[in-house]
C-alpha positions in Angstrom: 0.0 0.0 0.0 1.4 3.4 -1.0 0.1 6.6 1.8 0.8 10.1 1.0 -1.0 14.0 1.8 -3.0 16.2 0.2 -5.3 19.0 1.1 -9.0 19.0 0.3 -10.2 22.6 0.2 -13.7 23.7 0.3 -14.0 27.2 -1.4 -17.1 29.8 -0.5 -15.6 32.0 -3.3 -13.6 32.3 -6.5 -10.7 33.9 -4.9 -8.7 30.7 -4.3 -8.4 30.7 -8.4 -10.3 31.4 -11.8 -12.3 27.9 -12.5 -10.5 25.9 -15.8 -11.9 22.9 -17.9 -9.6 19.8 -17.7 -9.7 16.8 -19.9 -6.7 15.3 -19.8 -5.9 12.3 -17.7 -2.0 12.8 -18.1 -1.7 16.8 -17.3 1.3 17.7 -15.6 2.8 21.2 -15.0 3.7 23.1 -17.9 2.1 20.6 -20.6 1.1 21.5 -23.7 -2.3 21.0 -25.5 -1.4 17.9 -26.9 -3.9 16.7 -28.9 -5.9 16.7 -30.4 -9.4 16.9 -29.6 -9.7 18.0 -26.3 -8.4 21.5 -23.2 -6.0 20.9 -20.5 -5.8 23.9 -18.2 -4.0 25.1 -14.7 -4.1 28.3 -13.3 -2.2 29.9 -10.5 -3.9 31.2 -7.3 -2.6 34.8 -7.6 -3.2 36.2 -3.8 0.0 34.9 -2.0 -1.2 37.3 1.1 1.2 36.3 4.1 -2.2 36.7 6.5 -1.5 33.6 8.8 -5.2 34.1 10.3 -6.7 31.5 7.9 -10.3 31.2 9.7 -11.1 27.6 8.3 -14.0 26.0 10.1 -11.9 23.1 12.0 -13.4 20.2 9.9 -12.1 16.6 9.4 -12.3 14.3 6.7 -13.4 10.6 5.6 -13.8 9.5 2.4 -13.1 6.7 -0.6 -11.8 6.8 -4.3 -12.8 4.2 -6.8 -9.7 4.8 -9.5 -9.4 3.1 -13.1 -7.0 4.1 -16.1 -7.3 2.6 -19.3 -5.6 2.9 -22.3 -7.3 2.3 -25.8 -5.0 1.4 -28.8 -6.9 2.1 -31.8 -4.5 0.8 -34.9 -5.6 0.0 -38.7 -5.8 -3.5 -37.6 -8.6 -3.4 -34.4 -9.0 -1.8 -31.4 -7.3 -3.3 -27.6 -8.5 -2.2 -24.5 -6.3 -2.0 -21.5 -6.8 -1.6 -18.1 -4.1 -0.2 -16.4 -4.6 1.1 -13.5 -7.7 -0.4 -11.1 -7.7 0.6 -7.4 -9.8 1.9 -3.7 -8.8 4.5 -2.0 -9.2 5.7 1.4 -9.3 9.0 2.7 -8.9 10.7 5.8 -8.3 14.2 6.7 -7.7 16.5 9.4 -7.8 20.5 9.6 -4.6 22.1 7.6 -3.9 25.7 8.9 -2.0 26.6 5.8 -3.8 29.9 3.9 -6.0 30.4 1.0 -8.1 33.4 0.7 -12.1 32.9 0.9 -11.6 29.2 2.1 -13.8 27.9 4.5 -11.9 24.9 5.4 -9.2 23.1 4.3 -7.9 19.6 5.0 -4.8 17.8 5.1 -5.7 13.9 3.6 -3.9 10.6 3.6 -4.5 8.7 1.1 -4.2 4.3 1.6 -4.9 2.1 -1.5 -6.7 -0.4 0.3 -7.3 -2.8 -2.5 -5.6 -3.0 -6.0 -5.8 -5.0 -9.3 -3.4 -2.6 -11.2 -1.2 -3.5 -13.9 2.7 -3.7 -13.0 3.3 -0.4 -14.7 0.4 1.3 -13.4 1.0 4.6 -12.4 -1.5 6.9 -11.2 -2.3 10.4 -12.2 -1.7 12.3 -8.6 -4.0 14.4 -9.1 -7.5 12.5 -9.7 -5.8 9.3 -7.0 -4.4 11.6 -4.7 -1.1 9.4 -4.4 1.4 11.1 -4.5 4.6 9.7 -6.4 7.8 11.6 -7.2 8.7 9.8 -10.3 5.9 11.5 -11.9 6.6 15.1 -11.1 10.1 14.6 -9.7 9.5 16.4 -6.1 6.5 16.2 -3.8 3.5 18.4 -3.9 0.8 18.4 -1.4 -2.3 17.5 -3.2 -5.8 19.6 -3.2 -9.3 18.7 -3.7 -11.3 22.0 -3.8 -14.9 23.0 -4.1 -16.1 26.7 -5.8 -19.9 27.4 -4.6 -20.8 29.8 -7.4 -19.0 30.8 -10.6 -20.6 32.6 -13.5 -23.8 30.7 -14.6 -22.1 27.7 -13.0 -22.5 26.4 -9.0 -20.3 23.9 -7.3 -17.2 23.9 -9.4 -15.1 20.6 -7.8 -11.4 21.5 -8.2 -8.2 19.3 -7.8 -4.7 21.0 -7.9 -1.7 21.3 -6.0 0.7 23.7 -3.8 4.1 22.7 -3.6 6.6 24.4 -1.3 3.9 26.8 0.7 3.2 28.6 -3.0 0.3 29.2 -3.7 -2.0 26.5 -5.1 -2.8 25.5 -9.0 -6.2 24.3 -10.0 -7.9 22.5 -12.4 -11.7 21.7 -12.5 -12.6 18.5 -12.6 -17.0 18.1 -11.8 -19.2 20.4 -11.0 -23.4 21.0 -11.1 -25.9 23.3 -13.6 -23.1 23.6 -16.3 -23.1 24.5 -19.3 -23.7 21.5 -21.9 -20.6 22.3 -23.7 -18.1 21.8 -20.8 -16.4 18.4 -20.3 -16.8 18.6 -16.4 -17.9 15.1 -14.7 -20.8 14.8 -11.9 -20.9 16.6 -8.6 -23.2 15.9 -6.0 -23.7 17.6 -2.1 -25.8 16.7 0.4 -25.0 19.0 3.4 -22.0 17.1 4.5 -21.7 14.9 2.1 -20.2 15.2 -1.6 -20.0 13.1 -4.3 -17.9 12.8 -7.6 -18.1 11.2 -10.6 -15.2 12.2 -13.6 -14.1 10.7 -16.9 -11.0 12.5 -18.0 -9.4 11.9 -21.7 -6.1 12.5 -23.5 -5.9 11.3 -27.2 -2.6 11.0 -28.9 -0.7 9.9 -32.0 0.6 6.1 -31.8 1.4 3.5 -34.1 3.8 3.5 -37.3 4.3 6.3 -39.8 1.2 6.0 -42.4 3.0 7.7 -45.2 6.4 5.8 -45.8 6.9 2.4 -46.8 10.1 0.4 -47.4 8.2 -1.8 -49.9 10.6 -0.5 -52.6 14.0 0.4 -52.1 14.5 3.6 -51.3 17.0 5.9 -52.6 18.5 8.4 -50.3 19.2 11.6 -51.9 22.4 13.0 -50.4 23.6 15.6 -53.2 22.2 18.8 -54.7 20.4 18.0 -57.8 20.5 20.6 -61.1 16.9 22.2 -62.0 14.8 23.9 -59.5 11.5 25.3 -61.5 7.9 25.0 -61.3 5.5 26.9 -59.7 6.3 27.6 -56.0 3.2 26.6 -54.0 3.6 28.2 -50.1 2.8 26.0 -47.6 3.2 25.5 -43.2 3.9 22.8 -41.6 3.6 21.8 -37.8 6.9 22.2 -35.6 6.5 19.2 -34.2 6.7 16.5 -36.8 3.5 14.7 -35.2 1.3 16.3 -39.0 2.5 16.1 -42.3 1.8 17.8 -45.2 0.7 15.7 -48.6 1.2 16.6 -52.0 -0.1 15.0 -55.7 1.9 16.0 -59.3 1.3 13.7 -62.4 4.5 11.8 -63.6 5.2 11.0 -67.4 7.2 7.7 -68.9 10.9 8.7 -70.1 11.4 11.9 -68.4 12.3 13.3 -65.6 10.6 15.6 -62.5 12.8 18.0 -60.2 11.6 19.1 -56.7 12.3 21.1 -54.2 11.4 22.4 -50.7 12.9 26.3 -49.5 12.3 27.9 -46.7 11.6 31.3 -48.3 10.4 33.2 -45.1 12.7 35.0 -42.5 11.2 34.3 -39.2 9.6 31.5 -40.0 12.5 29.0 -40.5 12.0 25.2 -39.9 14.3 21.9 -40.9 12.1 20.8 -44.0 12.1 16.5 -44.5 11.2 15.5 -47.9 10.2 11.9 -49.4 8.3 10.4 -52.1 6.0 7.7 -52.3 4.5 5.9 -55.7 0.7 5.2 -56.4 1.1 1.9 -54.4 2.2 4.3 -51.5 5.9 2.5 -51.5 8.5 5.0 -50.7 10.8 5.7 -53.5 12.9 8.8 -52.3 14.1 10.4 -49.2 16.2 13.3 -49.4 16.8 15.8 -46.1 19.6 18.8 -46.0 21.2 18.2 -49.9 20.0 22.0 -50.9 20.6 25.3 -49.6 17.6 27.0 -48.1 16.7 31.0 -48.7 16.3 31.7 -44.8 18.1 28.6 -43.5 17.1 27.3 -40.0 19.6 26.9 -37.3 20.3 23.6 -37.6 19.5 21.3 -41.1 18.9 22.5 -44.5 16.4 22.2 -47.9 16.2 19.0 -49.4 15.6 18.5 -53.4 15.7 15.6 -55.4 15.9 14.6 -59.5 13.9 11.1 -60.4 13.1 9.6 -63.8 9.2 9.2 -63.7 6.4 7.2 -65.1 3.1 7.2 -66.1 1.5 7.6 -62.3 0.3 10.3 -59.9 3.2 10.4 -57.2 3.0 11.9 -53.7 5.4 13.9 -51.7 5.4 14.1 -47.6 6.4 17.3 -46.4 7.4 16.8 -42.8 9.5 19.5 -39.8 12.2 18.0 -38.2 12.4 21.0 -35.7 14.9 23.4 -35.4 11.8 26.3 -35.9 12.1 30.0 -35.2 7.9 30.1 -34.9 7.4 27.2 -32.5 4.0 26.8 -33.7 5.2 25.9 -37.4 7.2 26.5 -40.4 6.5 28.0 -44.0 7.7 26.3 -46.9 7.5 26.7 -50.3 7.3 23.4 -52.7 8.5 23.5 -56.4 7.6 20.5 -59.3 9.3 20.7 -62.3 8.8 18.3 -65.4 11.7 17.9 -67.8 9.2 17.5 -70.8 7.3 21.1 -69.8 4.8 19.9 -69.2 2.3 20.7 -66.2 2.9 18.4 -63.4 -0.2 19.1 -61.5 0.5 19.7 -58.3 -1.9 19.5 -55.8 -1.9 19.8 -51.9 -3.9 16.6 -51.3 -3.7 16.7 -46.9 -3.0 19.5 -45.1 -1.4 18.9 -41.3 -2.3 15.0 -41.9 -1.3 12.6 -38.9 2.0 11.2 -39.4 1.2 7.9 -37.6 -1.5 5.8 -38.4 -3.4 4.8 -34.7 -4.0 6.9 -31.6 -3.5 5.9 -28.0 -6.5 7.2 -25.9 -5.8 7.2 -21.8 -9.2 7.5 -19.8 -9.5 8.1 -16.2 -12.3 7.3 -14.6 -12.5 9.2 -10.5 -15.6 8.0 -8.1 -15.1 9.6 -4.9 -17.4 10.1 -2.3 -16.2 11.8 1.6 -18.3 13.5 4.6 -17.1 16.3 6.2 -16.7 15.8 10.2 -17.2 18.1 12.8 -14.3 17.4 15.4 
């Protein structure tokens, strides 16, 4: 059994921090949005008044937590379901004199997994189990569980966060009651004493192999400067990240040749450009990365170009960052197709920002607490 403390907090105003939608099993400090399809959000309780009268009601604490994690693999060939994490918590508090403006109480709880049928490598988010475990932040934190009577159209905000240190504490909303039908908030219930709370949390993210490149052929690497850079120059971004691709179409011809080439054309908005080519069976056929000179080159990395001999068939070309960006956000690009018989190669942008792998791993968290408030 694993024990640890955090602090349940029962708030009878906003001041203790602005409420914020969370949706994301995996959040930690200083995340990004990840993802896809969903808001992770922590905000800082700004008032760090020194006033050591805190005037908490004395309250203790008893409560349990029903905690699940489960991971969902979707790939091209079926879906697996994976529970991960599967475990009963107990709860107990006791008064925590520790200040947070408009508070009425808070509590300092240990936590005691009392029964378990995790997984090996379970390990639990700290701040829907309220375990704490320093191999997922790296240091302690004392733990919070906080409740917000009123806020905008909403009442009974349930809020979870942390404060490490004696800073002041970070939030995240997690259930609440009358909200708006568009949040993502799970089920809050009070009953005088009593409170109730029922969350599903979800992060989606990219898994799997790369769907656009295929050693079905063998692939030729293109590690010199080719001659003949024309065509049309067709402006483009791309994500920093890698994690999309961009997806391009031009029209081939038997017996001749087409020349292509990605610059980075825009100070300000460098990037390291990554270039291949795939035939209409989607078997890659060229890579080529860093063989040209770029117009604004990025810090690290160049352009890459290639020459092929073509045939009759529509090819595609993956446009993909490799980093290295001045914009973290992204990079511009320009692409250039050129036909050594003249003639049009049609070039198309046929995905924009398309997913470079081809399954997603989905990590849902599933809370049910329940705890009554004690007069001492």
């Amino acid at each position: 059994m694993r024990s640890h403390l955090i602090l349940l907090a029962w708030i009878v105003a906003a001041g203790c921090g602005e409420a914020k939608v969370v949706d994301s099993g995996k959040q930690t400090e200083g995340d990004a949005d990840t993802d896809t399809d969903t808001d992770a959000d922590a905000d800082a309780d700004s008032d760090a008044d020194a006033d050591t009268d805190t005037g908490y009601s004395p309250f203790d604490f008893v409560g349990t937590l029903d905690y699940q994690e489960q991971l969902i693999e979707e790939r091209p060939d079926g879906t697996q379901v994976q529970t991960i994490c599967e475990a009963e918590i107990e709860l107990t508090g006791e008064h925590w004199p520790g200040f947070c403006a408009d508070c009425d109480f808070v509590l300092e709880v240990t936590g005691v997994v009392v029964a378990d049928n995790s997984h090996p490598d379970c390990v639990m988010w700290p701040l829907g189990s309220y375990i704490e475990d320093t191999d997922f932040y790296g240091y302690d934190r004392e733990l919070l569980l906080a409740h917000v009577p009123v806020y905008g159209d909403a009442t009974d905000l349930l809020k979870t966060g942390f404060a490490y240190g004696g800073g002041a504490p970070e939030w995240m909303t997690i259930a609440g009651t009358d909200l708006p039908a568009e949040t993502d908030f799970g089920d809050l219930i009070i009953d005088g004493d009593d409170l109730e709370w029922d969350v599903e949390l979800e992060e989606v993210e990219q898994a799997g192999e790369n769907a656009h490149y295929d050693d079905c052929s063998t692939i030729v690497f293109q590690d010199t400067a080719p001659g003949g850079y024309g065509g049309t120059p067709q402006p483009e971004d791309v994500a920093c990240d890698g994690t999309k691709v961009d997806l391009w179409a031009f029209d081939g011809a038997d017996g001749f040749q087409a020349a292509i080439t990605v610059d980075t054309p825009v100070a300000g908005a460098e990037f390291d450009p990554l270039m291949w080519i795939n035939d209409d069976n989607s078997c890659t056929l060229i890579e080529a990365d860093d063989n040209h000179g770029c117009s604004y080159p990025p810090s690290s990395g160049g352009c890459p170009s290639t020459v092929f001999d073509t045939e009759d068939m529509t090819y595609e070309i993956v446009v993909q960052s490799k980093g290295s960006c001045t914009d973290p956000q992204g990079g511009l690009y320009r692409i250039m197709v050129e036909r050594s018989d003249g003639m049009d190669p049609m070039l198309s942008l046929t995905d924009d920002d398309a997913p470079l792998l081809d399954g997603t791993d989905t990590w849902v968290i599933t809370l049910q607490g329940e705890g009554t408030l004690l007069n001492p």
